[in-house]
N, C-alpha and C positions, 0 to 999 in steps of 0.2 A: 454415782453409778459404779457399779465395782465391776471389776476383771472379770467377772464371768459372767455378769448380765449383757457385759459390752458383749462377748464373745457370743453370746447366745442369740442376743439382737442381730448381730451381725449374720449366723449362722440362719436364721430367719429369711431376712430379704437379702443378701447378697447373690448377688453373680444368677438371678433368676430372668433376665430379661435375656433377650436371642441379639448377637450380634447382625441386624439386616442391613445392606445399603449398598448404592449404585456407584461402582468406581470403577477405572482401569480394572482390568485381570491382573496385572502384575502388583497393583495397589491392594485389592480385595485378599490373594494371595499371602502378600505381606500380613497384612491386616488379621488372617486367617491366623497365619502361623503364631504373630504374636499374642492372639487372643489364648491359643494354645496353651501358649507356655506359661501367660498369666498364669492361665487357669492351678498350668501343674505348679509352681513357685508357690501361688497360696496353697493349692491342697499339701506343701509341702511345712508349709507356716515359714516360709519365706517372704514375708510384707513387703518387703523393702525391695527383693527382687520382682515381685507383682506389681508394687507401685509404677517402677521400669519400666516396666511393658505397658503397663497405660499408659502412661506418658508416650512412648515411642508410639503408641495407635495414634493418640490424638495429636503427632503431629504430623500423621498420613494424612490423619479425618479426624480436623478440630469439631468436626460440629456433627462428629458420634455422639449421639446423647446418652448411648450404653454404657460406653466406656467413660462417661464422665461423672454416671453414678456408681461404678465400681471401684474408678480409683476414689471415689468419695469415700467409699465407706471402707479401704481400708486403710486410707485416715482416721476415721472414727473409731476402727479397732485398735489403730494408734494411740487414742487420744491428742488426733491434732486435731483438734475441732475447726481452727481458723481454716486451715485448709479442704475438710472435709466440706465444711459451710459452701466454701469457693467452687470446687465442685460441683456439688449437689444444685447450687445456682446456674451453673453453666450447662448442667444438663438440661434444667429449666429453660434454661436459653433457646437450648436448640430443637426443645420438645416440650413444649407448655403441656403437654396431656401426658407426660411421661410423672405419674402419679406418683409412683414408688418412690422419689426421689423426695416425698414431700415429709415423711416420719421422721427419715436421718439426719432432715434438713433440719424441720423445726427440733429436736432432738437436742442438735449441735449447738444450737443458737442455745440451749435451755441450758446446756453444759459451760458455753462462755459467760453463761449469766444476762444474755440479752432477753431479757422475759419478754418485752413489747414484741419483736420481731419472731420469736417462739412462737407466742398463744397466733397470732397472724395466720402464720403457717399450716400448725396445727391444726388451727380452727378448721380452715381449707382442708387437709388430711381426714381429720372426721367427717367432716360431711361429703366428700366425696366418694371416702369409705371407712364407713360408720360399722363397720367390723371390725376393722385395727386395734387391734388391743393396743399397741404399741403406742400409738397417736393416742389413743386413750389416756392412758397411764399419764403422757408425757404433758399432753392437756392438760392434766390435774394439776401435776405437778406445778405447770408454769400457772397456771391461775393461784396457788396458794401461795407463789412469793410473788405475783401481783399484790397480795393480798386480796383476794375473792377467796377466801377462807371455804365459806358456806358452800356455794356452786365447785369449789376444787373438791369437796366431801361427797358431794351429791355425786358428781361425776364419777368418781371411783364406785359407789355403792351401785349405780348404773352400769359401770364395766364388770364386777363383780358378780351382778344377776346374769349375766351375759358368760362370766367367765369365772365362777366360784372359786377354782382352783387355782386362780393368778398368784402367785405367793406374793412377784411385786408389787402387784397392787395392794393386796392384805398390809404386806409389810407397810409401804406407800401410806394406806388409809389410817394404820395405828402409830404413825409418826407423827400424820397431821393431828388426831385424837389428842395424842401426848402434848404434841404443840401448842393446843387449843387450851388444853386442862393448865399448863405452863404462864400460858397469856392470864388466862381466868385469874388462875392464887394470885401471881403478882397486883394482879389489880386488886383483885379481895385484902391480901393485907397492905395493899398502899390506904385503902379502904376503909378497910375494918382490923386492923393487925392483930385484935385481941378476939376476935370472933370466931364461934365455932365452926364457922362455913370455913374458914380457913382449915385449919385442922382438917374437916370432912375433906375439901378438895383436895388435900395432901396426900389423907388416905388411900380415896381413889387414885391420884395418881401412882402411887407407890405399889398398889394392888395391880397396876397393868403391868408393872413393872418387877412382881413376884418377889417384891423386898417386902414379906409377909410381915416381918417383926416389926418394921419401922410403919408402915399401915397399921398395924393391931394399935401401938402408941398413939399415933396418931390419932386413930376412933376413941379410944379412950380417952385423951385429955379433949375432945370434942364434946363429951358425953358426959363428962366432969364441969364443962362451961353449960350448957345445954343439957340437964336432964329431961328422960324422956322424950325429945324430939323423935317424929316419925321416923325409923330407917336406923335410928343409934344402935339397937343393939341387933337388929341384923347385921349390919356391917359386921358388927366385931364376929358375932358367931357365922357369918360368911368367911373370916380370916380363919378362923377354929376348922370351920367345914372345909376349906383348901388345904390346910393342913394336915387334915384325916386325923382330928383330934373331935371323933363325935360326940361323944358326953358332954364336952364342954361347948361345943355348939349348939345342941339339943337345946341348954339351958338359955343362954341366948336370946335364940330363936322363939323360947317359950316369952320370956321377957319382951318380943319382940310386939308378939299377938296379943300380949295382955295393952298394948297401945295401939295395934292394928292390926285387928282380926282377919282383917280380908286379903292381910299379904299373902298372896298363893305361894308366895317362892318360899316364904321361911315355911308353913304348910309343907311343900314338897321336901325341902331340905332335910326339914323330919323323919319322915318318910326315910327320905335316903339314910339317916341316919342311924336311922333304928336297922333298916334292912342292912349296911355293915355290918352294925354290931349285932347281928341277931339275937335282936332283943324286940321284945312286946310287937309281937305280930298285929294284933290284934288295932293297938295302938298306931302303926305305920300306916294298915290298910286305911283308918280313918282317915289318918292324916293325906294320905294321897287323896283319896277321896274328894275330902276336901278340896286339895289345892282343883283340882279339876274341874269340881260346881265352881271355881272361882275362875278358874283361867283354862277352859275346855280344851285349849291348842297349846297346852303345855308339853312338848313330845317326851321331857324326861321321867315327868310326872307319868304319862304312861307308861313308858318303858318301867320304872317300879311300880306300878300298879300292877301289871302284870306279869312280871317276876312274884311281886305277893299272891299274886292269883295263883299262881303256879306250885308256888307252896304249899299252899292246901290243898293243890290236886284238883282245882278247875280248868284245866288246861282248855276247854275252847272256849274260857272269857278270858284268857291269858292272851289267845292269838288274836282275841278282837283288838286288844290294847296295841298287841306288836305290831299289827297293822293297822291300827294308827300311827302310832310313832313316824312307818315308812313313807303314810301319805304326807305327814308334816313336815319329816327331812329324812329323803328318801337315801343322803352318806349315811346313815345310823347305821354301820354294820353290825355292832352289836343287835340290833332287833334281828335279822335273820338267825343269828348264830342260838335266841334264845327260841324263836319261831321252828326253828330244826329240831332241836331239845324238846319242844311242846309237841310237836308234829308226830316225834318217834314214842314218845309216850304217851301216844295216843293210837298209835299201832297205825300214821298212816305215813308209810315206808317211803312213797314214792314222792310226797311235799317234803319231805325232811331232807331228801334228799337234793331236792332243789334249791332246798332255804341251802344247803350246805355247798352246791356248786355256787350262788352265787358270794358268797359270805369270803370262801376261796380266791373270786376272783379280784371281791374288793379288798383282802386282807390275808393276801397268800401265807404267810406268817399265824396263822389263827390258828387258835386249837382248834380239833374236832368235834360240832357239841355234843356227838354222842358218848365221850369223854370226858361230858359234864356229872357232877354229883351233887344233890341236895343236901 
């Protein structure tokens, strides 16, 4: 976990629960003042003088459960996990329903490398609140160095519908991915050490990994052991198409469909790649076309389909397309920005201008599409 997810985590659940409880006046008082100054010592990023003060609470009122999940967690912004652990447990002590205490717990455990005692926890945390992204994540996490590989993948792709935007679960999930593909090769060439699945696994891994030139190698001497295999020369003209090398992807692609007519993606890629190069219009819309009668929920496939629409000056089969794209994956900001574009040159002022406040709000940074040019 690095310095600023700690920090973020922490900025999340900390210091969110209400100091309550029944003492002397002169004790409640005390209690009051130091809870205080806690407070201003962290807002001050003084750790070490907040730890202080909780300590000095909890030997007013050891068995403040508040104060035993704050001094927890600025142990964990520490990275003392032993002692956050100890904490986070003793707030448990003195508050079995004091919930909050259950993310940074199992967490802490996951950061000392106790996985058993983690996913325990954890588990507890999700299901009692099974909106936690945090528990989430941290679930996953400790299930795939259990080794539950499968169910750690599942888990994240489940937080992810829930929370698209999580970057560390994204990151989280294309770790495990790498890991998996990692596990695969070695056993592929303990395996088969001369086989073209090796090679191919290579590729792919190297392709998540935008080490484009050592994947392109890769597919190729795959493709050299195995000619012809399904997918051989898509890969390689998918390494050419990330590239923004279309011509030579184009060709590829073609080679691709002379052995598998029905890939929609090399189909599309086409498509896309003519539409760069503006070249063979005529040719592109086919091809879109195409990939579409193959894979009808293809949203990129749409979005150039009608962009080519658009080209010839059909603009209201252009906006059927762009609204599709947004039912299939409604981040596509590019579809409004081109929906705006189609709108206004279609004389109607006041959608164009909608596609364009929203396109703004999802990509403040974006041109204006009325600033667009064919």
């Amino acid at each position: 976990m690095t310095v600023r997810s700690l920090y973020c985590f922490v900025a999340l659940t900390a210091f969110s629960v209400s100091v309550g409880w029944s003492q002397t006046n002169a004790t409640e008082a005390a209690v009051e003042d130091l809870y205080a100054e806690a407070l201003a010592a962290r807002r001050s990023g003084d750790l070490n003088g907040a730890i202080a003060k909780y300590q000095a609470i909890l030997k007013l009122s050891p068995k403040l459960a508040a104060a035993h999940n704050n001094l927890g967690l600025l142990y964990f912004q520490q990275s003392n996990f032993p002692a956050a652990a100890q904490a986070f447990e003793q707030g448990l002590l003195a508050d079995p329903k004091m919930t909050a205490s259950l993310t940074p717990l199992g967490s802490a455990y996951f950061q000392m490398a106790q996985f058993a005692k983690a996913k325990a926890v954890l588990d507890r945390a999700v299901r009692l609140t099974p909106r936690d992204e945090n528990a989430q994540l941290y679930r996953a996490r400790t299930m795939f160095s259990l080794g539950e590989r499968e169910a750690a993948a599942d888990a994240l792709q489940k937080l992810l519908v829930q929370a698209p935007h999580n970057i560390e679960a994204l990151y989280t999930l294309g770790q495990m991915y790498m890991q998996l593909a990692q596990v695969t090769l070695k056993q592929l060439n303990k395996e088969a050490p001369d086989s073209y699945l090796s090679n191919l696994v290579s590729g792919q891994l190297l392709t998540s990994m935008e080490d484009y030139d050592g994947a392109l190698a890769q597919f190729k001497k795959a493709l050299e052991k195995q000619p012809g295999f399904r997918g051989a020369h898509y890969n390689i003209g998918n390494i050419y198409w990330l590239e923004g090398k279309w011509t030579e992807a184009i060709v590829e692609f073609k080679q691709e469909l002379g052995a598998d007519q029905f890939n929609c993606l090399a189909h599309w890629k086409i498509a896309n790649s003519l539409l760069n190069l503006r070249e063979d219009q005529k040719t592109a819309l086919s091809a879109a076309q195409t990939a579409l009668q193959l894979c009808p929920d293809l949203a990129q496939a749409h979005l150039d389909l009608g962009r080519l629409l658009a080209d010839t000056g059909d603009y209201p089969k252009a906006v059927e397309h762009y609204r599709r794209v947004l039912q299939l994956a409604p981040e596509e900001s590019t579809a409004h920005f081109h929906l705006a574009t189609a709108y206004r040159r279609m004389g109607k002022t006041e959608e164009a201008n909608a596609e364009t406040r929203i396109l703004q709000e999802m990509s403040p940074k974006a041109p204006a599409p009325q600033d667009q040019r064919k």
